[in-house]
N, C-alpha and C positions, 0 to 999 in steps of 0.2 A: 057547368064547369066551375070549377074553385080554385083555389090560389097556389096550391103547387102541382094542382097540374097545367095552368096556366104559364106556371113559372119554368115547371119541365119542360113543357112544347117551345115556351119561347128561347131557350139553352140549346134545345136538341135544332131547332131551326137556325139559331146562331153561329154553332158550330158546321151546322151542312149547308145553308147557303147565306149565311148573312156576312157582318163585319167582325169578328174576335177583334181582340184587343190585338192578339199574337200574328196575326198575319191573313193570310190567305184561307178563307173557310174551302168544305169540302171539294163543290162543288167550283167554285173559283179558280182552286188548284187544278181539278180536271179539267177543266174548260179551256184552259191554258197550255194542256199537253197534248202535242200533235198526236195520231195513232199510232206513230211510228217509236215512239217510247214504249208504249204497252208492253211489249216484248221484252221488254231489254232489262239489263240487273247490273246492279254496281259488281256486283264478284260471283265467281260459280257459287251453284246450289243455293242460291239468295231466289227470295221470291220475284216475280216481274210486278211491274206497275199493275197492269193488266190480272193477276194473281191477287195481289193486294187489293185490288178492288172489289173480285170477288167473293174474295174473303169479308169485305165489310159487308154486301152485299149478303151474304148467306147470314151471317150475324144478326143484322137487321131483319130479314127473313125470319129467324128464330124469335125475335122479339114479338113481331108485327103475327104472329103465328100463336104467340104465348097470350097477348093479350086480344086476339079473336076467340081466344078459348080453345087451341086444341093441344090439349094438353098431351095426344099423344107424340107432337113432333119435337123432335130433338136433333140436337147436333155432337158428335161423338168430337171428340180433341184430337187435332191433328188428324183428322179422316178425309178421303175425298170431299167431305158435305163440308167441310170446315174451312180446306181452301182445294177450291176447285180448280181444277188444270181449265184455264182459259188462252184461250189464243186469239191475239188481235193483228190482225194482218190487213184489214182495209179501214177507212175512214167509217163506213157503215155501221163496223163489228163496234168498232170503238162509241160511236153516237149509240147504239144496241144497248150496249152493257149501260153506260153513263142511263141511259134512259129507264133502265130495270130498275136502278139504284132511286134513283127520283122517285119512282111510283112506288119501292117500297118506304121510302123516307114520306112521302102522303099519307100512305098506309098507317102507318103508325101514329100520323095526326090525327088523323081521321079517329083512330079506334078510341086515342086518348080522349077526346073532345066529347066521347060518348060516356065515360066514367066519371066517377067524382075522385074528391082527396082519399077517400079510405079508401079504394082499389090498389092504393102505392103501396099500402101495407100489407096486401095477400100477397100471401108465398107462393112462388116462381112452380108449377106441377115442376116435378122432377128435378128439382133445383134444392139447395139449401139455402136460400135470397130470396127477399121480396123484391115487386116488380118498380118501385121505388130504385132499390140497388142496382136492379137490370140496366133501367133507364138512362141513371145516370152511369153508368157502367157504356155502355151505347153511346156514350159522350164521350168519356175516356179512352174509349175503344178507337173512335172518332179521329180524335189529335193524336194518338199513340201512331195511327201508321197513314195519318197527313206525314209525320217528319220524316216516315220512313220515306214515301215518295217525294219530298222536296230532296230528301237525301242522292235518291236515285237519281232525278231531274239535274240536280247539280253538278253529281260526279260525271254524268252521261253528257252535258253543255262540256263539262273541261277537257273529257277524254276528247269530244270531236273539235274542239277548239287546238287542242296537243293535235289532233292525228291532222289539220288543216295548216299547223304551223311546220311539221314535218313536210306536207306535200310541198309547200313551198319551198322551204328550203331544197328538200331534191329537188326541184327544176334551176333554182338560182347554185348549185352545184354544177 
C-alpha cells in the first residue's frame, strides 16, 4: 500500500465511521436513528431515511464492484438500482440495511489495501473518471446526504415535539 491510498482509506473511514471535524460521521448518524424514522420524509415525494441509505449503499456497491474488476456492473441515474424502494418497518430491517452498508464500506477497504497509488489513476470502465475521482467522489457522496438525513432527523424531532405540544394543549382545553 502507498501514500494515497493510505490517505484515501483513512478519509473514506473518517467519513463513515470515525470523527469529521463537521459532526457526526456516517455511521454515528445511523446508529443514533431509532427504525421508526427510516420511513418517514420532511415533505411528499422527498426520499426517506431508509431510501437514502440505500441509495449510499448501491453507490458504494458500484464502487466496491468497479474496483473488484467487473466492469460489466453499472448503475443507470435515477433508476430503481440507484435508489431503491426500501422499506423499514421493524428494528431488524433497520439493523439489516445498516449492516449491508458496513460490509460494503469493508469491501471496499479491503480491495483498496490490495492496489497500489497508480490504480487511482485507471479509468472508471464505463465512466469518463478515474477511480481516484470515484473515491473521492464516495466521500462527497458521503456528507452530501449525511445532511440530508440530519435534515430529516431534525425536522421529524420538531414536527413530533409540535404535534406533543398540541396534544397537550387539547387536554388542558
Amino acid at each position: 500500500m502507498e501514500n494515497r491510498i493510505e490517505h484515501l482509506i483513512a478519509s473514506l473511514s473518517e467519513i463513515f465511521e470515525g470523527e469529521p471535524w463537521y459532526g457526526d460521521s456516517v455511521m454515528k448518524k445511523l446508529e443514533n436513528l431509532p427504525h421508526s424514522i427510516g420511513y418517514k420524509t420532511c415533505a411528499p415525494q422527498s426520499h426517506s431515511v431508509s431510501e437514502i441509505v440505500g441509495h449510499l449503499l448501491a453507490w458504494k456497491k458500484f464502487a466496491l464492484e468497479k474496483l473488484k474488476g467487473n466492469d460489466g456492473y453499472d448503475i443507470e441515474l435515477n433508476s430503481e438500482t440507484d435508489w431503491p424502494e426500501i422499506s423499514i418497518n421493524t428494528p431488524k430491517q433497520w439493523e439489516e440495511l445498516k449492516r449491508k452498508l458496513v460490509s460494503c464500506q469493508c469491501g471496499i477497504y479491503e480491495q483498496l489495501r490490495e492496489k497500489g497509488d497508480d490504480f487511482l489513476d485507471k479509468k472508471v470502465p464505463r465512466r469518463k473518471y478515474n477511480f481516484d475521482y470515484l473515491l473521492y467522489g464516495l466521500i462527497q457522496h458521503d456528507i452530501y446526504h449525511l445532511g440530508q438525513i440530519g435534515l430529516i432527523q431534525s425536522q421529524i424531532k420538531r414536527n413530533d415535539e409540535y404535534s406533543k405540544t398540541l396534544q397537550i394543549t387539547k387536554r388542558l382545553d
